[in-house]
Backbone bond lengths (Angstrom), bond angles and torsions (degrees), N, CA, C in turn:
res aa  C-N    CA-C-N  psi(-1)  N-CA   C-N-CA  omega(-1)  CA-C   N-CA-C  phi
1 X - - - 1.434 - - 1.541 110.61 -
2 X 1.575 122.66 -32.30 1.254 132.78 -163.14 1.706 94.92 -76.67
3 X 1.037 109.24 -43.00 1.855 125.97 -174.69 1.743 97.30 -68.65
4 X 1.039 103.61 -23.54 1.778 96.27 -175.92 1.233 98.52 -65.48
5 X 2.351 105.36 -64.49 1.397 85.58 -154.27 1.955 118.00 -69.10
6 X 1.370 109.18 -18.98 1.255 88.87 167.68 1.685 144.00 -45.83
7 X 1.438 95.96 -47.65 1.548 109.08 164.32 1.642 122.99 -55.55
8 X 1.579 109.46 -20.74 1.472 131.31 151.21 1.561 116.42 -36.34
9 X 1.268 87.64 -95.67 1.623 111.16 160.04 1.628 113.36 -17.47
10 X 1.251 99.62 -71.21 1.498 94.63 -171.23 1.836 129.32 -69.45
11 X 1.556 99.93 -19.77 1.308 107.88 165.15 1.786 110.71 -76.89
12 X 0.914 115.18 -38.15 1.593 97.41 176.95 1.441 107.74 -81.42
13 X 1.295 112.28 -11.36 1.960 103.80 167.09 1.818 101.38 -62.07
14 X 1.353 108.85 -38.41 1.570 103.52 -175.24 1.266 104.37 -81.03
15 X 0.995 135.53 26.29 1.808 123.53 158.68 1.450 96.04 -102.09
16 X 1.775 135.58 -25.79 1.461 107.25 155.92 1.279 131.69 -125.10
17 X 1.095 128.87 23.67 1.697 150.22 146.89 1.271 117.86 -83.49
18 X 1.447 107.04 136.42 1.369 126.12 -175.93 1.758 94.34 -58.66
19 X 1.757 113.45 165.45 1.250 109.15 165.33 1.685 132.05 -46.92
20 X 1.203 122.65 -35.34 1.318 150.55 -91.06 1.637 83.34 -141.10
21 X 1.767 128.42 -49.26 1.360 135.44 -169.93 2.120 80.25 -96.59
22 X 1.283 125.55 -34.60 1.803 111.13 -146.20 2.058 67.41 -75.03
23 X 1.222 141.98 -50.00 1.453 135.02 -154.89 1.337 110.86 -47.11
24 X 1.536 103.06 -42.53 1.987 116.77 -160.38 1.947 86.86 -81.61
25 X 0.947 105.30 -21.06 1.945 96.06 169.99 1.659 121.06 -97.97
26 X 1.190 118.11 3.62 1.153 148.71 -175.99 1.516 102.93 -58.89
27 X 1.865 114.44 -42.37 0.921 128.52 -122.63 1.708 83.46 -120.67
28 X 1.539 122.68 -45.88 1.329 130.75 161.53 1.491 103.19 -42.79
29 X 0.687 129.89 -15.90 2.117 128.57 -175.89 1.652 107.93 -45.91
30 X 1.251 101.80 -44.15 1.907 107.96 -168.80 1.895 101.14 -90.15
31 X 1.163 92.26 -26.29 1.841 83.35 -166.74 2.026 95.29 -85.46
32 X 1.370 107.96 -23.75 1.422 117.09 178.11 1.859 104.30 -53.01
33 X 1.594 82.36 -50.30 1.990 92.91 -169.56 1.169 109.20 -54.08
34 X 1.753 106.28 -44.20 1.478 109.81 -158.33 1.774 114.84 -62.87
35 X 1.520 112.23 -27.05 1.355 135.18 -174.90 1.277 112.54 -94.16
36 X 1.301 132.23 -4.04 1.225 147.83 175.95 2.016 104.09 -93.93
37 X 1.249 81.79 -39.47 1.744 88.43 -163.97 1.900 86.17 -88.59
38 X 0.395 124.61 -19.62 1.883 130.38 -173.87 1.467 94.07 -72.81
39 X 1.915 119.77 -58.78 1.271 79.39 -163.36 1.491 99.41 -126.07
40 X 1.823 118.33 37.96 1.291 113.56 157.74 1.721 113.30 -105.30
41 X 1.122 112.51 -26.45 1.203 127.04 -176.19 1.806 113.81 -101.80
42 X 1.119 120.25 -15.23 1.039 114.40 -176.44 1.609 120.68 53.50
43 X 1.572 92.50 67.05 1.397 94.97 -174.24 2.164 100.31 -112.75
44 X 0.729 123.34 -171.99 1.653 130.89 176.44 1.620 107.83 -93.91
45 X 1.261 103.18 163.57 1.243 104.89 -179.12 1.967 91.17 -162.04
46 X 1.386 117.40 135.27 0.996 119.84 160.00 0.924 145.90 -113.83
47 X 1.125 136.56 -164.41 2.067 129.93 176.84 1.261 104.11 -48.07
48 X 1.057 132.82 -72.34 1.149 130.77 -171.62 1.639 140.49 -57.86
49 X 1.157 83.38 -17.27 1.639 103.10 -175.11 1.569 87.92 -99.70
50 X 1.236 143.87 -43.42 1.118 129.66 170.66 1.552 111.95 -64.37
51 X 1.243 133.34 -5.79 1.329 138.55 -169.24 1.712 103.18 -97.32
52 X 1.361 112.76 -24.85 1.402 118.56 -160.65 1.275 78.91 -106.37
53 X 0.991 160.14 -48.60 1.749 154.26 -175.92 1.525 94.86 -82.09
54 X 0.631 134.08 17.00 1.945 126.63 157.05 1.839 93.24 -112.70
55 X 1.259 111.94 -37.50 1.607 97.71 -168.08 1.573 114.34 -94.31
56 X 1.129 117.01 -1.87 1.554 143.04 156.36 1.323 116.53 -62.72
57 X 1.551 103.86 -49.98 1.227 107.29 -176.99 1.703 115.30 -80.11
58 X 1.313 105.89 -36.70 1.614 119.78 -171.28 1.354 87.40 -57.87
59 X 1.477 135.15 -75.27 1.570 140.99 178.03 1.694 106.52 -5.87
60 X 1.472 103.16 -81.17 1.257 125.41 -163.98 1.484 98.91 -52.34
61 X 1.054 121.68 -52.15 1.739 143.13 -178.51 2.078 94.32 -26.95
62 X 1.628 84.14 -64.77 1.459 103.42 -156.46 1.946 96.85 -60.03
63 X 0.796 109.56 -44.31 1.847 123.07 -165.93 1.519 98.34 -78.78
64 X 1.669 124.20 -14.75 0.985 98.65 172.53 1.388 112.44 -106.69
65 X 1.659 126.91 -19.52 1.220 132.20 -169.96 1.634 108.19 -94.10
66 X 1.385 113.00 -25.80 1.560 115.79 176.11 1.333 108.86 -99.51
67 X 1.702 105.48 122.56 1.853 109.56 172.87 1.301 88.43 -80.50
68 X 1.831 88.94 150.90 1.759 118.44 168.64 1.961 85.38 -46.32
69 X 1.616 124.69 -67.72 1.179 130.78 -140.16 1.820 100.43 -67.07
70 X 1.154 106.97 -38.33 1.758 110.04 170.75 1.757 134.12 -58.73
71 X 1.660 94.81 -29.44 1.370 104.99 -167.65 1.407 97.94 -76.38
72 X 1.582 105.92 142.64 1.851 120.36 179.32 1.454 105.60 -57.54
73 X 1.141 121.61 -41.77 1.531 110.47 -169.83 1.855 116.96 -111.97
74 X 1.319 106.86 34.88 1.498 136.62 150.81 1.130 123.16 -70.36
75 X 1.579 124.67 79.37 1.885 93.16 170.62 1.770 122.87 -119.62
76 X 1.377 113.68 133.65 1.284 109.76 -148.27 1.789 94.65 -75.93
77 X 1.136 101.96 135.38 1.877 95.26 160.40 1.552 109.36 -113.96
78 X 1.486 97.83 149.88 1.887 111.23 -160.90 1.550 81.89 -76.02
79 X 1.842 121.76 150.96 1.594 134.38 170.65 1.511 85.84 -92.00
80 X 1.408 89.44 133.03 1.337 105.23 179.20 1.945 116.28 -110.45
């Protein structure tokens, strides 16, 4: 049920996000459940699983706040 409403969530994110931003949240789906089920269900959660949902998140963080075109070690080449 906890996995539903995430998959919830993320379909009405795609009625206003491009494909491209609803994908990079695609990926939040399991760390969503895991925090959903923590504090509706009262389930456990440990170091590690809190470690993999901080480094899940940091990822996504980075891909969504840094453009390919901004980052220093990006360099675009023209298709020829």
């Amino acid at each position: 049920m906890i996995s539903g409403v995430a998959y919830l969530l993320y379909f009405e994110a795609m009625k206003v996000l491009t494909a491209a931003k609803a994908s990079i949240y695609f990926f939040l789906k399991p760390a969503i459940a895991s925090v959903l089920a923590y504090l509706f269900l009262q389930e456990s959660l440990d170091g590690w699983q809190i470690a993999g949902m901080l480094l899940i998140m940091l990822a996504l963080s980075r891909n969504i706040f840094v453009k390919a075109e901004t980052h220093p070690g990006w360099k675009r080449h023209p298709v020829a």
